[in-house]
mmCIF file of the C-alpha atoms, coordinates in Angstrom:
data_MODEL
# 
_entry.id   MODEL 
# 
loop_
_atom_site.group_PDB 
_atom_site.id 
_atom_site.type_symbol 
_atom_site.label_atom_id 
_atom_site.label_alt_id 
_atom_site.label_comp_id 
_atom_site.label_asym_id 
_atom_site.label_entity_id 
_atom_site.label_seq_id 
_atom_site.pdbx_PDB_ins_code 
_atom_site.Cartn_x 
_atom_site.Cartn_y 
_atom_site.Cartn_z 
_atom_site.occupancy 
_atom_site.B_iso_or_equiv 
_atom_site.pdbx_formal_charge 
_atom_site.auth_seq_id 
_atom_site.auth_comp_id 
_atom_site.auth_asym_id 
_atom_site.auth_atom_id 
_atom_site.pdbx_PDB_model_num 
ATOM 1  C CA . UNK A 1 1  ? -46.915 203.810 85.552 1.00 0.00 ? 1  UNK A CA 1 
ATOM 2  C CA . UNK A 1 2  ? -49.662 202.720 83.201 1.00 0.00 ? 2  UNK A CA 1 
ATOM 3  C CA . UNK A 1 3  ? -52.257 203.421 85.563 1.00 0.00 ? 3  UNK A CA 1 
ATOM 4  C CA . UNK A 1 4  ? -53.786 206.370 83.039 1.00 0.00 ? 4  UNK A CA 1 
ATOM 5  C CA . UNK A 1 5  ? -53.582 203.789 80.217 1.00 0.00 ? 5  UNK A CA 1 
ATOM 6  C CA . UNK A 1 6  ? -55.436 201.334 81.983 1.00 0.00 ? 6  UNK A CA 1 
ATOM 7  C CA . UNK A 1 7  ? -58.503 203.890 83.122 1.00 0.00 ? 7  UNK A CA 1 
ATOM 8  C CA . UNK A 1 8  ? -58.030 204.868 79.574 1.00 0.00 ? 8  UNK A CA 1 
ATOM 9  C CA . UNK A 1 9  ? -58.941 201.323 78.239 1.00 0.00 ? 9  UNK A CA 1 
ATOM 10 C CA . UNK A 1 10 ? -62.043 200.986 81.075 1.00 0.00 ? 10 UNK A CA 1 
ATOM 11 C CA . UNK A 1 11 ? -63.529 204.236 80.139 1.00 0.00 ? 11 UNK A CA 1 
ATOM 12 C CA . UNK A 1 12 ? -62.878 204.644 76.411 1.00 0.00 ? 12 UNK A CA 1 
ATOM 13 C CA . UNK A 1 13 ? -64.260 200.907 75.404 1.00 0.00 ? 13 UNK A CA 1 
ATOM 14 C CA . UNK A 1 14 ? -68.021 201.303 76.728 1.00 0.00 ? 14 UNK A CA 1 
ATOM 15 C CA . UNK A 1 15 ? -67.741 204.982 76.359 1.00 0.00 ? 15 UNK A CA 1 
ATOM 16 C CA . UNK A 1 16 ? -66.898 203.599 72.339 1.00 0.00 ? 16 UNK A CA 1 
ATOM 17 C CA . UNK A 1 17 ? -69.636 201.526 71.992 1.00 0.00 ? 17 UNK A CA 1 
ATOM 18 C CA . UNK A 1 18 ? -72.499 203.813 73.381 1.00 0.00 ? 18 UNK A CA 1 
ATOM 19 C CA . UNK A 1 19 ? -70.967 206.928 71.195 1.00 0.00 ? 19 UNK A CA 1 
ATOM 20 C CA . UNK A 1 20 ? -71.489 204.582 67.671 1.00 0.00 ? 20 UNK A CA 1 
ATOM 21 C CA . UNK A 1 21 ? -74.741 203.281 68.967 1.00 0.00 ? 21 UNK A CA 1 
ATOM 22 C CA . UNK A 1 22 ? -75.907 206.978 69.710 1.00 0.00 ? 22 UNK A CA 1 
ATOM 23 C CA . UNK A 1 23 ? -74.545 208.244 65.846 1.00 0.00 ? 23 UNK A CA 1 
ATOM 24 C CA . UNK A 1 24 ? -75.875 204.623 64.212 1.00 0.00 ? 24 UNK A CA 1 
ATOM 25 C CA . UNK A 1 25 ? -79.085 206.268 65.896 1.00 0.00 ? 25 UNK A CA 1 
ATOM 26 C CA . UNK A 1 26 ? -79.100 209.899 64.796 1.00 0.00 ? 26 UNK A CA 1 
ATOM 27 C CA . UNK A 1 27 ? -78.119 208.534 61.425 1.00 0.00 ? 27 UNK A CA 1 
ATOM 28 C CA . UNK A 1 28 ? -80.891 206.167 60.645 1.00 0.00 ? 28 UNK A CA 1 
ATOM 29 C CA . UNK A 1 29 ? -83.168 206.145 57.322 1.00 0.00 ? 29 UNK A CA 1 
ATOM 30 C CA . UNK A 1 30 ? -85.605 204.404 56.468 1.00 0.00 ? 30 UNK A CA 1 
ATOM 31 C CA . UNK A 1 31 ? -84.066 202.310 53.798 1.00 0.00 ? 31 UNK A CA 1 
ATOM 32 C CA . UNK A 1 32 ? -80.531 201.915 55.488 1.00 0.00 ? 32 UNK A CA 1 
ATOM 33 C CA . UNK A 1 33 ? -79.229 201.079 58.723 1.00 0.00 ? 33 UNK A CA 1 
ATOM 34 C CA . UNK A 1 34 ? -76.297 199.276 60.756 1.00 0.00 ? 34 UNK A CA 1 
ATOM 35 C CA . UNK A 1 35 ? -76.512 197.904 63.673 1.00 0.00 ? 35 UNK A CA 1 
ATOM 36 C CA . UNK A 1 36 ? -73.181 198.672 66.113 1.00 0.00 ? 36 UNK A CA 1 
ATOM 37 C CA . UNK A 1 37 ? -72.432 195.046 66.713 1.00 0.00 ? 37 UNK A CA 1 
ATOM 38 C CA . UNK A 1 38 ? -68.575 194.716 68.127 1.00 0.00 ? 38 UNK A CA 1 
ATOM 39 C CA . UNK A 1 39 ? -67.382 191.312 68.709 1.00 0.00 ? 39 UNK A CA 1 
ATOM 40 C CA . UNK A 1 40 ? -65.375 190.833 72.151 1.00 0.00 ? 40 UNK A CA 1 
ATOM 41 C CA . UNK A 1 41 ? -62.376 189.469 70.749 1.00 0.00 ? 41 UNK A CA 1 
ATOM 42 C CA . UNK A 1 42 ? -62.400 193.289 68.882 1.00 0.00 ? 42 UNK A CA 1 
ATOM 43 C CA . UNK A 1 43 ? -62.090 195.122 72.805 1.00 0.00 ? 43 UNK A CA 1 
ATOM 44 C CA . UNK A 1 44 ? -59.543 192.391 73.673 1.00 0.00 ? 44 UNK A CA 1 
ATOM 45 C CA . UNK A 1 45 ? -56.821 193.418 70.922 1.00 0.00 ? 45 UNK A CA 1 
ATOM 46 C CA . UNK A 1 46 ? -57.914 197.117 71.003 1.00 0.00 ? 46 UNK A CA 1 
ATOM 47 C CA . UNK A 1 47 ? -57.288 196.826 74.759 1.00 0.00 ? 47 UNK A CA 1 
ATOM 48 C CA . UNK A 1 48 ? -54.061 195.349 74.102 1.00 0.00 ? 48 UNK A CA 1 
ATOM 49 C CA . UNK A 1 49 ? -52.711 197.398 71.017 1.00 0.00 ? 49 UNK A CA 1 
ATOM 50 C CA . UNK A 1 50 ? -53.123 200.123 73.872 1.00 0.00 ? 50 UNK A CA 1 
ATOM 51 C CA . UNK A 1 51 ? -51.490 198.708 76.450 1.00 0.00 ? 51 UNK A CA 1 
ATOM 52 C CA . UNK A 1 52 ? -48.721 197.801 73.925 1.00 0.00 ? 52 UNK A CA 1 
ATOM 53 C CA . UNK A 1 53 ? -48.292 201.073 72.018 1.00 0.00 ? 53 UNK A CA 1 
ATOM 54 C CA . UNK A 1 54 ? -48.739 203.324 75.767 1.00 0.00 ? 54 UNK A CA 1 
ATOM 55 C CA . UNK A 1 55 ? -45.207 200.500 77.320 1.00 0.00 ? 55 UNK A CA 1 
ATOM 56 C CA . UNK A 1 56 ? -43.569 201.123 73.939 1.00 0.00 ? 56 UNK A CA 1 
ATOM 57 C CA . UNK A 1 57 ? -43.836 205.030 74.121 1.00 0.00 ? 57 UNK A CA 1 
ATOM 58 C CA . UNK A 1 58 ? -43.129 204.767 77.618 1.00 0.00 ? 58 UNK A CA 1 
ATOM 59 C CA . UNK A 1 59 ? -39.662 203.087 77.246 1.00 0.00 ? 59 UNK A CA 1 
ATOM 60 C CA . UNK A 1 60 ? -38.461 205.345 74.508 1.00 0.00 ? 60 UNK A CA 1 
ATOM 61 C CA . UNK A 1 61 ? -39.147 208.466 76.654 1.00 0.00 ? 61 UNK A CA 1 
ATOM 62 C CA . UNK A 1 62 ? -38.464 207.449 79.921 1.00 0.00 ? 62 UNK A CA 1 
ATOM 63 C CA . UNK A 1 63 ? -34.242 208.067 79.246 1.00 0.00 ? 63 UNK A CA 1 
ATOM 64 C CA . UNK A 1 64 ? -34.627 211.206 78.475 1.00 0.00 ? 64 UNK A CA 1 
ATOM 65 C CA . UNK A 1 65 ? -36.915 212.061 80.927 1.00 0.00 ? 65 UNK A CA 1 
ATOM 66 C CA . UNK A 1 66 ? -34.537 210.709 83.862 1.00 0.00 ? 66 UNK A CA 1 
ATOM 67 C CA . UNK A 1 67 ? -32.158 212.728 82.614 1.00 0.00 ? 67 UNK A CA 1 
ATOM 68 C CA . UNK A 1 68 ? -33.704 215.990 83.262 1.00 0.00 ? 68 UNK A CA 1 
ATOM 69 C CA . UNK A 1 69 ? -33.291 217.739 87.232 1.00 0.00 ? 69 UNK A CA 1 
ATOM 70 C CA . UNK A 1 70 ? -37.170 218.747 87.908 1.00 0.00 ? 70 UNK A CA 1 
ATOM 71 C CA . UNK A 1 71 ? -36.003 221.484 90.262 1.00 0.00 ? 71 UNK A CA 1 
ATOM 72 C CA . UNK A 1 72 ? -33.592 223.140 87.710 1.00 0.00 ? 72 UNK A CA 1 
ATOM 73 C CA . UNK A 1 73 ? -35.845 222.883 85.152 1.00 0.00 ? 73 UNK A CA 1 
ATOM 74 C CA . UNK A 1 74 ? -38.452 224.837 87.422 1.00 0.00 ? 74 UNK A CA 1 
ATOM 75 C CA . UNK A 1 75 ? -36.015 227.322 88.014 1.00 0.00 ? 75 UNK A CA 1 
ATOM 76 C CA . UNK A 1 76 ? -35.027 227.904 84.719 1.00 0.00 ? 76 UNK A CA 1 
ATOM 77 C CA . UNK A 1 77 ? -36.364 230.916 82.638 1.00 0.00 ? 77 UNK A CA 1 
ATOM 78 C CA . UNK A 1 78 ? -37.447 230.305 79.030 1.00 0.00 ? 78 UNK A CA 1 
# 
């Protein structure tokens, strides 16, 4: 069921850390600049707080979404 969440997490964390390290480049002067250092503890609880937040969302919806007939509801006109 997670399955999205967890290609989510793969993708989105390196995909993360080359986007900053692309705008820390683009936005350099002379007299100013930050190196895009991320510790790994940081993609551990970001990587949880998803994983967390995507089961928590998932178990408030999933009651209602049992509930509804997928072939009525394609039937039905709105």
């Amino acid at each position: 069921m997670l399955t999205l969440t967890v290609i989510g997490i793969a993708v989105g964390l390196p995909l993360g850390r080359l986007i900053a390290g692309l705008l820390t480049s683009a936005l350099r002067m002379p007299s100013l600049y930050f190196e895009v250092e991320v510790a790994p503890l940081s993609y551990c609880i970001a990587g949880v707080a998803t994983l967390i937040f995507a089961l928590i969302v998932q178990w408030a919806t999933n009651p209602a979404l049992d509930r509804i007939d997928p072939v009525s509801s394609l039937k039905s006109v709105e």
